[in-house]
N, C-alpha and C positions, 0 to 999 in steps of 0.2 A: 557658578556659585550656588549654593545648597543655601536656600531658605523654608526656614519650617513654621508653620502653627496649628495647634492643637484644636481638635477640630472632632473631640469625641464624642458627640453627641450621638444618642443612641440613634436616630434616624439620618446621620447625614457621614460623612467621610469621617475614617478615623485620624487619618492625617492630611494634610495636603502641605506639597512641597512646591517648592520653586525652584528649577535648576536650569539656569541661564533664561532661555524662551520657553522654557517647558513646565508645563503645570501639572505635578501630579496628587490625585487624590488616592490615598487607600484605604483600599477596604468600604467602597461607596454598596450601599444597599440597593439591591433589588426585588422587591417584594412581588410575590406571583401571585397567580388564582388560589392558590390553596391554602394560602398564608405562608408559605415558606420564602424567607427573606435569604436571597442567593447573597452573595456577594462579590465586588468587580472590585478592579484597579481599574480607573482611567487616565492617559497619558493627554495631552493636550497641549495647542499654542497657548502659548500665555497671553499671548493680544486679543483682545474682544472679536467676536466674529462667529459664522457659522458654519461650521466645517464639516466634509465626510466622515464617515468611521469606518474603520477596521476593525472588525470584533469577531472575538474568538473567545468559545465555548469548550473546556476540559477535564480531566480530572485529576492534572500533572500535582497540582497546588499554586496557585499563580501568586506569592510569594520566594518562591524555590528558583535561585538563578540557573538558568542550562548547566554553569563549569561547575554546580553542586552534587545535580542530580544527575547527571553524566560527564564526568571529566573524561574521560577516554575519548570521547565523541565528540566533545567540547575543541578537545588539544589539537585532535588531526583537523577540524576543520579549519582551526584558524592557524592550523603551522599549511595546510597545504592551500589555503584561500587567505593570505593574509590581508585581504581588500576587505574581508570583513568586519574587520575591526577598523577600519578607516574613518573615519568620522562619527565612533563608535568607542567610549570606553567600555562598552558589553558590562558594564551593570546591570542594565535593567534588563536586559538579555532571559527572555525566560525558555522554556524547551519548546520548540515546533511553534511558537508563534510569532510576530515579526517583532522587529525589536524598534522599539519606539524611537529612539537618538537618529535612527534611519528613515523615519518617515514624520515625527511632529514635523522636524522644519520646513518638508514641505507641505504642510496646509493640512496635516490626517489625524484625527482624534483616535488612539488606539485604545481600545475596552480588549480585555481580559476577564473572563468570566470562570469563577470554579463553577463546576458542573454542581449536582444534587450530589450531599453526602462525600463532598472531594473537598480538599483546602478549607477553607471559611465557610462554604455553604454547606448548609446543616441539611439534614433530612438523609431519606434510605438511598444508598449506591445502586443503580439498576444500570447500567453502561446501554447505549443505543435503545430504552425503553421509548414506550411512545408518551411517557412523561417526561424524559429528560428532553425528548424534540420540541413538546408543547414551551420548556423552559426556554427554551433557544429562541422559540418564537419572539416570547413575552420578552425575553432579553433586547432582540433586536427591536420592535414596540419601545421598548422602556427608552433607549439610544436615541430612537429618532425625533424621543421627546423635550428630551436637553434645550436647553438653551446655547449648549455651543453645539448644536448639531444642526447640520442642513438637511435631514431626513434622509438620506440617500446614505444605504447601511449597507458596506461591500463584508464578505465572511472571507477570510484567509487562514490557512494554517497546514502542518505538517500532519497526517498519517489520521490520530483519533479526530484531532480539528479539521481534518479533511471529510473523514469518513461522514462524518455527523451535519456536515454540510447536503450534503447529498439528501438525507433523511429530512431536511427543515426546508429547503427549495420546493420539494415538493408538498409540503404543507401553504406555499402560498404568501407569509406573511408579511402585509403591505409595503414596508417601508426595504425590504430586502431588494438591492438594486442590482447585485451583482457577485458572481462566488468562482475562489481562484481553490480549484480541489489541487494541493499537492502531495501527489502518491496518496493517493484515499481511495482504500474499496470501496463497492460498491453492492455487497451481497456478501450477507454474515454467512451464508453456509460455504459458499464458492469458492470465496475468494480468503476466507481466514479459518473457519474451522474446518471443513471436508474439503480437500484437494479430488479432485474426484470421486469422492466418496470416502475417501478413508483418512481417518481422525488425525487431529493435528494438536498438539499439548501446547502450541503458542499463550494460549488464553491465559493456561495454570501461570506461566511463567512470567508472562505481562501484568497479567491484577496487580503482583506483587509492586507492580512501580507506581502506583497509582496512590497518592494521597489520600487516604480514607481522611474524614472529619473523625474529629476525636482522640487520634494517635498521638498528642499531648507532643511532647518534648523528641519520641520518637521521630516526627513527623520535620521536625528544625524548625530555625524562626529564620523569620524577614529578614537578611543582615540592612534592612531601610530603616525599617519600622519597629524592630525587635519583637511582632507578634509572633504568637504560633503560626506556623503555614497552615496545619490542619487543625484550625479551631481553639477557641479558648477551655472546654470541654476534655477531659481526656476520659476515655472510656476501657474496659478489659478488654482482652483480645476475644471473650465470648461477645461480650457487647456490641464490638466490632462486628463478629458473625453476624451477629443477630440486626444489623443494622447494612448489611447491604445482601443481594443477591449471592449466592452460590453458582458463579458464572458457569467456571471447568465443569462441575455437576451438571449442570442443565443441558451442556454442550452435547455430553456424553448420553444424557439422556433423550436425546435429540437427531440417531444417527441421520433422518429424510430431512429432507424439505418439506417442513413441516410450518404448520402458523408460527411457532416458536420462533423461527429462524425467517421468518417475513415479518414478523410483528417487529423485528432488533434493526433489521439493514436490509431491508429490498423494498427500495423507494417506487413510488410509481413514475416511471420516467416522463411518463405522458407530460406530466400537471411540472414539470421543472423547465420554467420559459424565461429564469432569467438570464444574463449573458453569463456563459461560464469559459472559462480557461481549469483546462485540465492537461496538468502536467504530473506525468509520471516517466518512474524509472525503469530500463530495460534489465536490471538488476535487480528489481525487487520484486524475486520472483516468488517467493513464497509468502506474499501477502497485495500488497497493493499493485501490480501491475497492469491484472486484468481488470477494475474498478474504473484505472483511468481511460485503459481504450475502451470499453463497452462502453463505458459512461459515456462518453463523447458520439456514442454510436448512436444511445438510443434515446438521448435527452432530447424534447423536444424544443426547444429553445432553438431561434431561427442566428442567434448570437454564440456561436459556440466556437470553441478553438483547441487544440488538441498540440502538445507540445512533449517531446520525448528526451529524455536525456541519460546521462551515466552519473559516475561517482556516488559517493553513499549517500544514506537518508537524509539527511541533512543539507549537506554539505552547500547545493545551487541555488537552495532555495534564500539561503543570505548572501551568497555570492554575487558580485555585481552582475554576472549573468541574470541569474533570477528575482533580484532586485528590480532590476532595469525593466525586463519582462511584466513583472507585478505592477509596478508603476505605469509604465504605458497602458493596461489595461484598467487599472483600477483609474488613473486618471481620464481615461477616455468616459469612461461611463457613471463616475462620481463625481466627475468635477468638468465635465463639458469641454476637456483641454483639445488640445489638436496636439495629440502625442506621436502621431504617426500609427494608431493601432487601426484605422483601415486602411493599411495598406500589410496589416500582417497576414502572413500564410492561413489559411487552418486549418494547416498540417505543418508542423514544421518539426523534423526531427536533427538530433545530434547524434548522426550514425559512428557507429564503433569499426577502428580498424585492427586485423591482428598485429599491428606490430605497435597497440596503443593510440594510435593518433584519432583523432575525432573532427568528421565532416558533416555539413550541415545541407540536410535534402526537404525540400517542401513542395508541399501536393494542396493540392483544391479538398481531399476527402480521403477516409479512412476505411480500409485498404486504401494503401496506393493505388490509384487507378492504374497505371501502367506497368502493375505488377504481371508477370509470368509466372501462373499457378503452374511448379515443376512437380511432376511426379518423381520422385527415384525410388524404383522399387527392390523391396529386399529379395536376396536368392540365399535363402539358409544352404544351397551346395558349398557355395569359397566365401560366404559371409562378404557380400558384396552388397553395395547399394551400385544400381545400373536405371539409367535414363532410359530403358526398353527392356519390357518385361521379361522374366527370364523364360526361355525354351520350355520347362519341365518343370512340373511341381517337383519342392524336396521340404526339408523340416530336420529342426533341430529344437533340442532342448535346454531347460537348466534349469538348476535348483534354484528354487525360489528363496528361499534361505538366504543363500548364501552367493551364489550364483548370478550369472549374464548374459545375453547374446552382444555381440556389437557386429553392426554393420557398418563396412566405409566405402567412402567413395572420393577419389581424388581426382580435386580442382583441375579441370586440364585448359582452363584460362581462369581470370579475375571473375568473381562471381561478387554479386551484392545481394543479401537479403536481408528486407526490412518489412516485416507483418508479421500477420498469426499464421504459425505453424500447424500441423495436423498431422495424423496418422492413419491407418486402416489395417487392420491387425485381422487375420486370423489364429485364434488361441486355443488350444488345447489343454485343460488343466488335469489331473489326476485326483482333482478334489474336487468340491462345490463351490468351489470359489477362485480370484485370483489379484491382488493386486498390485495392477502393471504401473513401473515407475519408468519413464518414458527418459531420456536425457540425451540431445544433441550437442556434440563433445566438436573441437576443433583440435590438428595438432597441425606444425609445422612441419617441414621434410624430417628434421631430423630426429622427431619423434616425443618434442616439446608440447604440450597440451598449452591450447591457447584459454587462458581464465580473465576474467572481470575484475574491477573493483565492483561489488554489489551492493545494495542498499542499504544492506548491515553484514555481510561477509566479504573480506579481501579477495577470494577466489570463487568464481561462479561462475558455469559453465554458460556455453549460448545459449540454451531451452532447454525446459522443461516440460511435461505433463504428466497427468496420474490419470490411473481410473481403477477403480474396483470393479470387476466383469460384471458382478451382479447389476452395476447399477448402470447398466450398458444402455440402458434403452433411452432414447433421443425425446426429444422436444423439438417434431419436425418442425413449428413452425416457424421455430429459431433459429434452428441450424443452417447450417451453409456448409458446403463441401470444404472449406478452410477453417467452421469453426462449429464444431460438431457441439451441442449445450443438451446435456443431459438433464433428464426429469429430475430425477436424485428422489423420487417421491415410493421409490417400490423396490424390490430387492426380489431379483431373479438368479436363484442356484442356476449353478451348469453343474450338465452330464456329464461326469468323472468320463472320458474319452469321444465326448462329441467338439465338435471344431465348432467357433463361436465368431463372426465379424465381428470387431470390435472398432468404434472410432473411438481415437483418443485427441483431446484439444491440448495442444502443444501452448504455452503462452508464447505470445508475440518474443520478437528477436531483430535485434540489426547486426551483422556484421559485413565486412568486406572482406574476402577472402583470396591473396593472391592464386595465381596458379602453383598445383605442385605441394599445396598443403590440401589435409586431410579432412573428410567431415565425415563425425560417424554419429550414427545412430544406435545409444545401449538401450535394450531390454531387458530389464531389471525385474526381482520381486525386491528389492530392498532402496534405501536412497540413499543419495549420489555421495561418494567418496572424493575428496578430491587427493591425489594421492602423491603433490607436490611439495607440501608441507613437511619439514621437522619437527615443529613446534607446536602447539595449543595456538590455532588463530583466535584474538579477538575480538569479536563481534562490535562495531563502530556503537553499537548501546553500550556495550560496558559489560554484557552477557559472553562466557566464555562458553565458546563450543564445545564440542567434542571432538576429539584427534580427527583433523582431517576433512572434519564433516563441514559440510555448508550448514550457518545459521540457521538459513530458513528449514531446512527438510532434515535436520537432527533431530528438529519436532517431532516426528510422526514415531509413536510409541509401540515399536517394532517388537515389543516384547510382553504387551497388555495382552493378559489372556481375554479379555474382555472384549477387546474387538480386534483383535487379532489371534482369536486360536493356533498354535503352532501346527495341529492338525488339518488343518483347512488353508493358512498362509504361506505354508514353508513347505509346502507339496511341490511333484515336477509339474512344470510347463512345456507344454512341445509348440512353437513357432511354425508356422505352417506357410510360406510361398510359394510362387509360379503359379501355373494354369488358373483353375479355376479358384484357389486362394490366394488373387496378387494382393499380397501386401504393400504399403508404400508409404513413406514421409513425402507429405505434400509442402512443396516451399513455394516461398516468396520471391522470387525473382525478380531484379529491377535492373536497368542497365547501369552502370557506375556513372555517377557525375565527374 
């Protein structure tokens, strides 16, 4: 039962409700160092006491319910996870953060925070600044001060509330006890704007979802509370300009690794020691995958756990799966339970099989230890991948344009692979430049291409990787023969007919593949088509692709003359193996459970 009282005082909640056990106030102030007063929704038990919190930090507008701001995404998750809505009339339900009807009653104080310049909090939009991290701080600070808080402030959320975790862990701040990263990068150049170097238009197309403060009536109201989501304020659309960053621009003008792109999202992993769970998607490859395994790799927190799964962005992380998951960890180390979380893996993956089905494999550490680093080297002679290198160098080409190589190789028993993939290329371009789009494809005997559900695409292939030649040159102290990490800080032309080594980093990948099915390797200058589709697929956001194309790598603006010249991009490529050019995909081998 819905009880209300008015509660506007200019320093305190603008409302607070009562619904059954649940106490919610909106729109509570949080005033920062610089005088800028953010503002939260906090969910709560309604019985006296001092509780954990979950709090999350955005700039969706935390008045805007999920099935507002993405019904598409909304629909599939709870027509194909109907458990989500189980004890849950998905009201208070908001995008990527956890829904409070799922965790008040058991004992968790949920905060909601709009980011600087998003929803209700006022001031300039600067997304992953090292002012919106300092705000997160003060945020979590502000939480642990309450009187129904018991100090101990866990951070949860999907993708931006992911990422942004990452950036505030390693800032330190006191009362932060524990951070569950899901699908969150972890390096704004890597991992979201440069895929190996070469430009990604995600950004342009994402800002737009983003609640600016000020969009008046544009922006909807509360269907609770009946405020504006984005502020009492409306402002012009120059206004708007002029009141947050020009993200796409900066991006663009930003092709290295440069401070630009450390100062937004490259945390120092050293200084991040509180317990983390990181789960991410084998699907979501063109933004958050690599964030979660590196992350997990290089965090130095002796509390860490690494969990891998399928279906879309969304989807597990409200599912009783990842429910269940959340809770055992958040309650192990917020609330002192005996949930069963030491005795969880940390490694525990949900490996994908080709005929759909999903098995679940765990390891002490990431790699698998017991992985078999496989070579299969290409022979551009019959366009084969072969377990032993081939006899004689040969070489083939293709237009970069337009154009492909593929190499295959058939399963001659049950194979498993689950890690980071890799490449070693010798290249040849006819220009000064080259960029290689990497795609390991799966088909069945009879010539069915095996595809994903993906994070936000219905069809995606097993891996991916990119590199632009120029930016070939490594970062030995990083790399590893499995995961080649490029400087990205310098830009080296090649010689129109000299042959170049090239390692390319494949993102991680699980499949299970019977015998008698196909695995190939495309060398691409373009990205990946999937060419099983009749229709327009729609992206599990709400965003409609382009015919055919995967969500994530439709992005890359194939046709900018700005960074991508037609003269310099859509030149030939000549592929060079055998002898002294063994090219090869290095895989992950594990033996089948």
């Amino acid at each position: 039962m819905l009880q209300t009282a008015d509660n506007s005082a200019a320093h305190g909640p603008f409302r607070i409700d009562s619904v059954d056990d649940m106490t919610i106030e909106w729109d509570v102030p949080i005033p920062v160092d610089d005088g800028v007063v953010l503002r939260a929704d906090v969910f709560r038990p309604s019985a006296p006491g001092a509780y954990p919190v979950i709090l999350s930090c955005g700039p969706y507008g935390k008045g805007r319910p999920f099935q507002e701001l993405m019904p598409p995404a909304w629909h599939k998750m709870t027509t194909d996870h109907p458990d989500i809505l189980e004890g849950s009339s998905g009201r208070y339900q908001n995008f990527e953060v956890v829904d409070p009807e799922k965790w008040v009653p058991d004992g968790y104080v949920c905060v909601r925070v709009d980011s600087r310049g998003t929803g209700r909090s006022p001031g300039y939009l600067d997304p992953f600044s090292a002012r919106e991290t300092r705000d997160l701080c003060e945020s979590i600070g502000w939480a642990a001060e309450q009187p129904w808080s018991n100090g101990r402030i866990g951070l949860n959320g999907i993708s931006y509330l992911a990422m942004n975790q990452w950036q505030v862990a390693a800032a330190q701040p006191p009362h932060l006890a524990a951070i569950c990263v899901w699908e969150g990068a972890g390096d704004s150049y890597r991992d979201a704007s440069y895929h190996g170097g070469i430009l990604t238009t995600f950004v342009d197309r994402w800002y737009g979802l983003i609640g600016q403060y000020g969009k008046g009536e544009a922006g909807g109201r509360n269907p609770h509370t009946g405020q504006l989501v984005c502020g009492d304020e409306t402002f012009t659309d120059d206004e708007l300009s002029q009141r947050r960053s020009d993200f796409g621009r900066q991006i663009r003008e930003h092709p290295l690794h440069d401070e630009f792109h450390r100062a937004r999202l490259f945390p120092d992993w050293t200084r991040i020691q509180v317990p983390v769970l990181s789960a991410g998607n084998w699907g979501g490859i063109g933004l958050h995958l690599r964030g979660n395994t590196r992350g997990f790799q290089q965090v130095a927190s002796a509390d860490k756990w690494l969990t891998m799964h399928e279906d879309t962005h969304f989807s597990l992380f409200y599912a009783e799966y990842g429910l269940s998951l959340q809770k055992r960890f958040f309650g192990h180390f917020l609330k002192d339970e005996d949930t069963g979380w030491n005795k969880q893996p940390r490694v525990e993956l949900r490996t994908r099989h080709a005929d759909g089905r999903v098995g679940l494999r765990s390891a002490a550490q990431w790699p698998l230890p017991e992985t078999d680093w496989t070579r299969l080297y290409l022979d551009a002679s019959d366009c084969s991948l072969r377990t032993q290198a081939p006899p004689g160098q040969a070489q083939d080409s293709y237009d970069a344009g337009a154009g492909a190589l593929s190499f295959s190789y058939v399963c001659p028993r049950d194979i498993e692979i689950a890690g980071p993939v890799a490449a070693k290329l010798y290249v040849e371009s006819f220009t000064t430049d080259a960029d290689l789009f990497l795609v390991v494809r799966a088909f069945s005997p009879d010539g069915t291409e095996v595809v994903f559900q993906g994070a936000n695409d219905p069809h995606v292939p097993v891996a991916q990787g990119w590199l632009r030649a120029s930016h070939r040159a490594l970062d030995e102290d990083q790399s590893r023969p499995y995961l080649p990490v490029h400087r990205h800080d310098r830009v080296e032309p090649l010689t129109p007919g000299a042959v170049y080594e090239v390692d390319v980093e494949i993102l991680p990948t699980s499949l299970v593949l019977p015998a008698g099915y196909r695995l190939t390797l495309d060398v691409r200058g373009t990205d990946y088509l999937y060419a099983g589709a009749d229709d327009l697929p729609t992206a599990v956001n709400g965003v409609r692709s382009a015919p055919h194309r995967s969500f994530a790598q439709y992005t890359f603006p194939h046709d900018d003359p700005a960074h991508r010249p037609a003269d310099v991009y859509n030149g030939t490529v000549r592929l060079h193996t055998g002898g002294e050019y063994n090219s090869y995909l290095l895989l992950p081998i594990v033996e089948s459970a």
